[in-house]
C-alpha positions as CSV (number, residue, x, y, z in Angstrom):
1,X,-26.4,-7.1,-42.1
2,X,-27.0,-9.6,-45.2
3,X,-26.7,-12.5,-43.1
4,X,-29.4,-10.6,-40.5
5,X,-32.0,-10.0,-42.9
6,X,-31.2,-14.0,-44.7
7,X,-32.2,-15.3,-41.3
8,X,-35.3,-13.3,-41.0
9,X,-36.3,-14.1,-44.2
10,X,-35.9,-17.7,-43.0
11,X,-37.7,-17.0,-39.8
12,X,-40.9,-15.9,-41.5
13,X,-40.6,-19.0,-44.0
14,X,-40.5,-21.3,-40.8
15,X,-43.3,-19.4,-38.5
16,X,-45.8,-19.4,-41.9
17,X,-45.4,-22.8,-42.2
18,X,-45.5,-23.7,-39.0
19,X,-49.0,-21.6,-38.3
20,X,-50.1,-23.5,-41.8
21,X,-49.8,-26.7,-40.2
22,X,-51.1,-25.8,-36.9
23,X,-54.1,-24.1,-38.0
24,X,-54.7,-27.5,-40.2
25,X,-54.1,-29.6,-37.4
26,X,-56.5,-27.3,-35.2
27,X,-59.6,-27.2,-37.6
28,X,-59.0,-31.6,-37.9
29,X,-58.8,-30.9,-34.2
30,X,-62.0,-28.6,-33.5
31,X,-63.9,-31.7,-36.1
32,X,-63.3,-34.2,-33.5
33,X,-63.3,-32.6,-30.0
34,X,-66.6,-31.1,-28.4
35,X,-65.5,-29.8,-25.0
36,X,-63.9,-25.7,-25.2
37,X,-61.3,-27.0,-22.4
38,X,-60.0,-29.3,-25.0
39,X,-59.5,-26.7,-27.6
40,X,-57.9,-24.1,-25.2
41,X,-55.5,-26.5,-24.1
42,X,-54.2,-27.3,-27.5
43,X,-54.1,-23.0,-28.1
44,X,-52.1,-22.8,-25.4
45,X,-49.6,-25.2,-26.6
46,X,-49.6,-24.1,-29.6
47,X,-48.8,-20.6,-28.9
48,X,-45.7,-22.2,-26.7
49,X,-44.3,-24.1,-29.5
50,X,-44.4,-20.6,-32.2
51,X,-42.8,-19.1,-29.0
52,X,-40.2,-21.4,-28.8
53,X,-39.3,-21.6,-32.8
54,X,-39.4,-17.3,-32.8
55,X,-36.7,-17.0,-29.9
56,X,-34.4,-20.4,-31.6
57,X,-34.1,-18.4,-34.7
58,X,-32.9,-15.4,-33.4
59,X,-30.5,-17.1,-31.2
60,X,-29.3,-18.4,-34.2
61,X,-29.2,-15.1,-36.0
62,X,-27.6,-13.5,-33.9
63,X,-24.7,-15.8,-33.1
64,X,-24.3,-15.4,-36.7
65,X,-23.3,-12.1,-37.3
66,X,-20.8,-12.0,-33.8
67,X,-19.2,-14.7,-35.7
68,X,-15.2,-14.8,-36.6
69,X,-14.8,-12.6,-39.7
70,X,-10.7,-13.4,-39.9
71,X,-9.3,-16.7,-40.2
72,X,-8.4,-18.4,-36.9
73,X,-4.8,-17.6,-37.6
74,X,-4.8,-13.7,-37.5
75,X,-7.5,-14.0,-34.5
76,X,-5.0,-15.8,-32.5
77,X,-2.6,-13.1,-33.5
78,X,-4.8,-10.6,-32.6
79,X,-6.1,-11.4,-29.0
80,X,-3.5,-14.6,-27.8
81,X,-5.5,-15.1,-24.9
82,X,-8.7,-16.6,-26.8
83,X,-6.1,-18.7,-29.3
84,X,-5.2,-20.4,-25.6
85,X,-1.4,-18.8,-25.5
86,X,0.1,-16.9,-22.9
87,X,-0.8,-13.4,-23.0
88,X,2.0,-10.8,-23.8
89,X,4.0,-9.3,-21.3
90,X,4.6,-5.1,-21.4
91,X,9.0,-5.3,-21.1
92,X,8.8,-1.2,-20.4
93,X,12.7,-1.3,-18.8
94,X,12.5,-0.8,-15.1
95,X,13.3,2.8,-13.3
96,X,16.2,1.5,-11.6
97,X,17.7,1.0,-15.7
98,X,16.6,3.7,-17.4
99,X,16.5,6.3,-14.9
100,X,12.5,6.9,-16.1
101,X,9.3,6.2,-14.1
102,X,6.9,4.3,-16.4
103,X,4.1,6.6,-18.5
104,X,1.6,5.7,-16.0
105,X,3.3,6.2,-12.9
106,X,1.9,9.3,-12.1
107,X,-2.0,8.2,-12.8
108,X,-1.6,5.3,-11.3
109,X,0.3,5.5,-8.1
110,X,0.7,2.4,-6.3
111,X,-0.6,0.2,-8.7
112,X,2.7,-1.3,-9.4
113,X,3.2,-2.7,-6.4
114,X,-0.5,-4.0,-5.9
115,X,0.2,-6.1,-8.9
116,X,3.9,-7.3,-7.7
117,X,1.8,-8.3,-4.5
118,X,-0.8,-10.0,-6.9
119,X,1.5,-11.8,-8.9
120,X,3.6,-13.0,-6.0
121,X,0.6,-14.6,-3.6
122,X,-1.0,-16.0,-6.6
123,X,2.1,-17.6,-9.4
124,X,1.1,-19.1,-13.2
125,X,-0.3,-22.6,-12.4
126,X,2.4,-23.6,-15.3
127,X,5.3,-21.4,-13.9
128,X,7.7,-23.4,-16.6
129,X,5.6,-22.3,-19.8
130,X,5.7,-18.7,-18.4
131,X,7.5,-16.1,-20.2
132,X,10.0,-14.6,-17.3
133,X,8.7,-11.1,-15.8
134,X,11.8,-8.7,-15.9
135,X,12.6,-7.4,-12.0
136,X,14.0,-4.0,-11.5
137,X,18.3,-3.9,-11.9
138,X,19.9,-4.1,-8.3
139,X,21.4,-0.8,-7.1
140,X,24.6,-0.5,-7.2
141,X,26.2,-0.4,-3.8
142,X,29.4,0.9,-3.0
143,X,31.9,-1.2,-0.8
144,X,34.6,-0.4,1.1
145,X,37.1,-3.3,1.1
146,X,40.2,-3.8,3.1
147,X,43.0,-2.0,1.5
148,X,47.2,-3.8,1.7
149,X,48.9,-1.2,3.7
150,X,52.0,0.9,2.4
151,X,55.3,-1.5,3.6
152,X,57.8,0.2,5.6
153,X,59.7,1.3,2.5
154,X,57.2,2.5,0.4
155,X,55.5,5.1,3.9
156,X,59.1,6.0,4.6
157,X,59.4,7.2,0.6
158,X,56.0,8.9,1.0
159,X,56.8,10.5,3.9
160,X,60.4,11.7,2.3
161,X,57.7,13.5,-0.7
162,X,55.6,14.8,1.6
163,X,58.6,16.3,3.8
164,X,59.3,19.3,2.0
165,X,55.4,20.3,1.8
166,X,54.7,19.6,5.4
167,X,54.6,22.2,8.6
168,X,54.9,21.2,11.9
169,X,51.0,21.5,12.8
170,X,51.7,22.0,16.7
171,X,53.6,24.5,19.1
172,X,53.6,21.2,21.4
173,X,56.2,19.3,22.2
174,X,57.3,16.7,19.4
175,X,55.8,13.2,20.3
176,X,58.2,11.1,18.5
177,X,60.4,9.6,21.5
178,X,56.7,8.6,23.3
179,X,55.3,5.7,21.5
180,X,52.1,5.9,23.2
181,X,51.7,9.4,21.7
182,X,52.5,7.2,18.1
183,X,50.0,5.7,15.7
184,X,49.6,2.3,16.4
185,X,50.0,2.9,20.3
186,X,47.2,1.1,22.1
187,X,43.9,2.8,22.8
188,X,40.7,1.3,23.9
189,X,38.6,3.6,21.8
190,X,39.9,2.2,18.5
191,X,39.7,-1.3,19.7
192,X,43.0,-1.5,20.1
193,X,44.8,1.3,17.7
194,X,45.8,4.9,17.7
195,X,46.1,6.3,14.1
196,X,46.9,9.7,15.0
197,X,49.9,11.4,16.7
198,X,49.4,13.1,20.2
199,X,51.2,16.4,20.5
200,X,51.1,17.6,24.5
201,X,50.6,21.1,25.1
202,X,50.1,21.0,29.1
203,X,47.9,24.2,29.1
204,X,46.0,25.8,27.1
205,X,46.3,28.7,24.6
206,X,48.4,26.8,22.0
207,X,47.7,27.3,18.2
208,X,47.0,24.3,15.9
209,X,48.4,25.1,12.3
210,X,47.6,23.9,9.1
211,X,50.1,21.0,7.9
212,X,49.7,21.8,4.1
213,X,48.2,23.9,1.7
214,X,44.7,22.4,1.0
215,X,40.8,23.2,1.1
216,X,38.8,22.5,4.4
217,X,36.2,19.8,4.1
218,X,34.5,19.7,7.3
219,X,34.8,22.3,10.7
220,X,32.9,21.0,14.2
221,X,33.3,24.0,16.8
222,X,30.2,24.1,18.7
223,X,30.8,20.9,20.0
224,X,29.1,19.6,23.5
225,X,30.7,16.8,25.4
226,X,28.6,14.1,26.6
227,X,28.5,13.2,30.5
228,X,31.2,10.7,31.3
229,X,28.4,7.8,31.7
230,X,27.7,8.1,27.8
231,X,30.8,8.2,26.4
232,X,31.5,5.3,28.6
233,X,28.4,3.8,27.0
234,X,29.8,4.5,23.5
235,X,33.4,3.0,24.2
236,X,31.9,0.1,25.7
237,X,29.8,-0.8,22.3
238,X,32.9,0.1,20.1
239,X,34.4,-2.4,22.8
240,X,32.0,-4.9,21.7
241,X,31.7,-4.5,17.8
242,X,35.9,-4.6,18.3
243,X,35.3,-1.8,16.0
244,X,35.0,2.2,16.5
245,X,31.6,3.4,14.1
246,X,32.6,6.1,12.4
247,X,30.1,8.4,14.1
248,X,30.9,7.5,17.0
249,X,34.6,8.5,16.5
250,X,33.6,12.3,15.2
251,X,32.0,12.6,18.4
252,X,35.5,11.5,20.4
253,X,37.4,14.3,18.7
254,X,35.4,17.0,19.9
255,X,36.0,20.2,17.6
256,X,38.0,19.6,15.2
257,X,38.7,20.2,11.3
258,X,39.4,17.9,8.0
259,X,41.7,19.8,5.7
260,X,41.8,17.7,2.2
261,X,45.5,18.4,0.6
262,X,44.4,17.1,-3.4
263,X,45.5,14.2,-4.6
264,X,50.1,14.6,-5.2
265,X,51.4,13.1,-8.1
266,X,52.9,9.6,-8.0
267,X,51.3,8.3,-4.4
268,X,47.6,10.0,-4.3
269,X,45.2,11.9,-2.2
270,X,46.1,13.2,1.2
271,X,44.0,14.8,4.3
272,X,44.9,15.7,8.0
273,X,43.0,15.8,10.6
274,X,43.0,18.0,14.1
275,X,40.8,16.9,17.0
276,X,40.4,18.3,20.5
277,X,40.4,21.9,19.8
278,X,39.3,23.8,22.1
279,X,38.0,26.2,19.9
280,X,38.2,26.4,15.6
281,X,39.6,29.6,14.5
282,X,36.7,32.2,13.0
283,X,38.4,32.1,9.8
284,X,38.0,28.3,9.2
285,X,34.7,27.9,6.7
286,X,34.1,24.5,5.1
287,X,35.0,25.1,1.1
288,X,37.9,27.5,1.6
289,X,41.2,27.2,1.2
290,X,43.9,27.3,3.6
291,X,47.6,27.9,3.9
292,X,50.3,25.4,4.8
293,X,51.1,27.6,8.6
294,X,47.7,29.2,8.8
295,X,45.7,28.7,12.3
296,X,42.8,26.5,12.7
297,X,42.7,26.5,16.2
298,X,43.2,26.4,19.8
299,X,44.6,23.6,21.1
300,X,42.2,21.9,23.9
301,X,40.7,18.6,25.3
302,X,37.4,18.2,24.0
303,X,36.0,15.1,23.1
304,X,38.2,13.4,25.7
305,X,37.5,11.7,29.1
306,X,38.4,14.8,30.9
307,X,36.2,17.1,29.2
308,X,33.6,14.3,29.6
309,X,34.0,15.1,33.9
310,X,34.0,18.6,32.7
311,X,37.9,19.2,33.0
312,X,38.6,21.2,30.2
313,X,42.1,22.6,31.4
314,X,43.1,18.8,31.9
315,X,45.7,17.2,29.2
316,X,45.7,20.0,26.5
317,X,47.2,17.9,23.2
318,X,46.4,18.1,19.2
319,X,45.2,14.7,17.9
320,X,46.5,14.8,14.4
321,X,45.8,12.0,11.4
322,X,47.4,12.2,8.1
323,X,45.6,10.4,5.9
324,X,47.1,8.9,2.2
325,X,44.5,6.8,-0.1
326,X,42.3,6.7,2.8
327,X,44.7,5.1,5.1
328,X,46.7,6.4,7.7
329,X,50.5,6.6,7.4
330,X,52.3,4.0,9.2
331,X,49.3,1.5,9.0
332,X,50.7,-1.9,10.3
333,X,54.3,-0.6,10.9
334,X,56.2,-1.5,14.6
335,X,56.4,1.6,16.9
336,X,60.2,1.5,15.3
337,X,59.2,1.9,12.3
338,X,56.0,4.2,12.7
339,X,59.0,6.6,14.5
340,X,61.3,6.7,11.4
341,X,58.3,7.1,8.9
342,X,57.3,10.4,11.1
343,X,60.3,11.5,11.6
344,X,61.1,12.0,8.6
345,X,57.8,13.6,7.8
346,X,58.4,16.6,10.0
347,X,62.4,16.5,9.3
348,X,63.3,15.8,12.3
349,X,66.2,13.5,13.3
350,X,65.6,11.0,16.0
351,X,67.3,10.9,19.3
């Protein structure tokens, strides 16, 4: 405000002198000039030029007082863009590392990504002198890698723990002198290998039974077999892929239960499997436990070719799967070997 009223002081200094020596050079002017054109000419300049000096000084004036009142250090500090720096970069950590949308996430939806979109078509002209934006922390992904399966030794010693556990799940006929009816037989639908054991019934009305005590994970018995045509379909991409997806596999063992068995100490976690029921018994409900004996169903054919064609009395047989660390027992093994391991699973001596 000092500095304001300075320059109007100043300002009136300048316009008094200035009309001093205008209105003396107008009266030597109005002496020697006769004609009124003349003299309105020179009124009209004159009025110009005070014009002109009024608006200068308050230009100046005011350029004054919005002048820097820090030093050009701490205004630098302040406000880096006017100092010619880069400006400052908000590091707020991203959701995917904290776990916590940004304060303005909610007012402000989508504005995020218009700016990612910004920065991205249009990059710092010195990209070298840029400080680096921090991107969001990749999500972890879980992978399922090939696992070394058990050697013969070490699934014939699991199979020798498991033994004194383990119920025959079947009232079939024991499978162990057909090595089709063997994991590891051929089979188209698994590109190639079997990883259950086939027990043969021949008609219906057989009861599958619980292998071991356990808790049951997952029950499928409303199950509705596609036309022969689409399961066709579906063998013929897992054909392709050399490979059976995993969905794709639910849906060839019709009804059928999980049972998980908890992990047994010294060789881990075990769950069995039993496919083609005809029907799962009423008492089976996913979360409950079950009893090594106990039912979990009839013994049938769905999911198979057969029922596919709508033959549901045709080749009545349990498909069971024992499962230990997430492979099945006897991975890699000869059709020798896959016999002994079993075998002695269900105690029974070969013939």
């Amino acid at each position: 405000m000092k500095k304001f009223r300075h320059g109007l002081r100043a300002l009136g200094r300048g316009m008094a002198a200035s009309f001093r020596w205008l209105g003396a050079w107008i009266v030597k002017g109005l002496r020697s000039l006769r004609s009124a054109r003349a003299l309105l000419s020179i009124i009209c300049l004159a009025a110009a030029f005070a014009v002109g000096i009024l608006v200068s000084q308050i230009w100046a004036s005011d350029s004054a007082d919005d002048g820097p009142t820090t030093s050009p250090a701490s205004s630098a500090e302040s406000n880096p863009s006017d100092a010619g720096g880069a400006p400052e970069i908000d590091e707020e950590p991203s959701s995917g590392a904290s776990g916590e949308l940004p304060a303005n996430a909610d007012d402000t939806p989508g504005e995020s990504d218009s700016n990612e979109e910004l920065a991205t078509a249009n990059p710092p002209a010195d990209a070298g002198s840029a400080p680096a934006v921090p991107g969001p922390d990749p999500t972890p992904v879980v992978v399922v890698v090939d696992q070394e399966p058990p050697t013969y030794e070490e699934a014939l010693a699991l199979a020798a723990a498991l033994a004194p556990h383990t119920i025959y799940p079947s009232e079939c006929n024991s499978p162990l002198d057909n090595p089709d009816l063997m994991p590891n037989a051929p089979r188209a639908y698994r590109s190639g290998i079997h990883q259950g054991v086939d027990f043969q019934c021949f008609t219906l009305g057989r009861s599958a039974v619980a292998a071991l005590d356990g808790r049951v994970v997952l029950a499928v018995g409303n199950y509705q077999d596609p036309d022969s045509d689409d399961r066709d379909e579906l063998l013929g991409i897992a054909e392709t892929l050399r490979a059976t997806p995993p969905f794709t596999l639910l849906n060839l063992y019709g009804n059928f239960v999980v049972i998980d068995h908890g992990v047994f100490p010294y060789f881990g976690h075990v769950v069995t499997v039993y496919a083609h029921l005809h029907e799962v018994d009423p008492g089976i409900r996913v979360g409950e436990r079950i009893q090594a004996g106990q039912r979990v169903g009839e013994i049938g054919n769905r999911g198979t070719h057969a029922a596919a064609n709508g033959d549901f009395y045709v080749d009545p047989h349990l498909h069971w799967e024992i499962h230990i660390n997430n492979l099945y027992l006897g991975a890699g093994l000869s059709a020798g070997q896959t016999r002994e391991v079993y075998a002695t699973l269900f105690s029974e001596a070969p013939t």
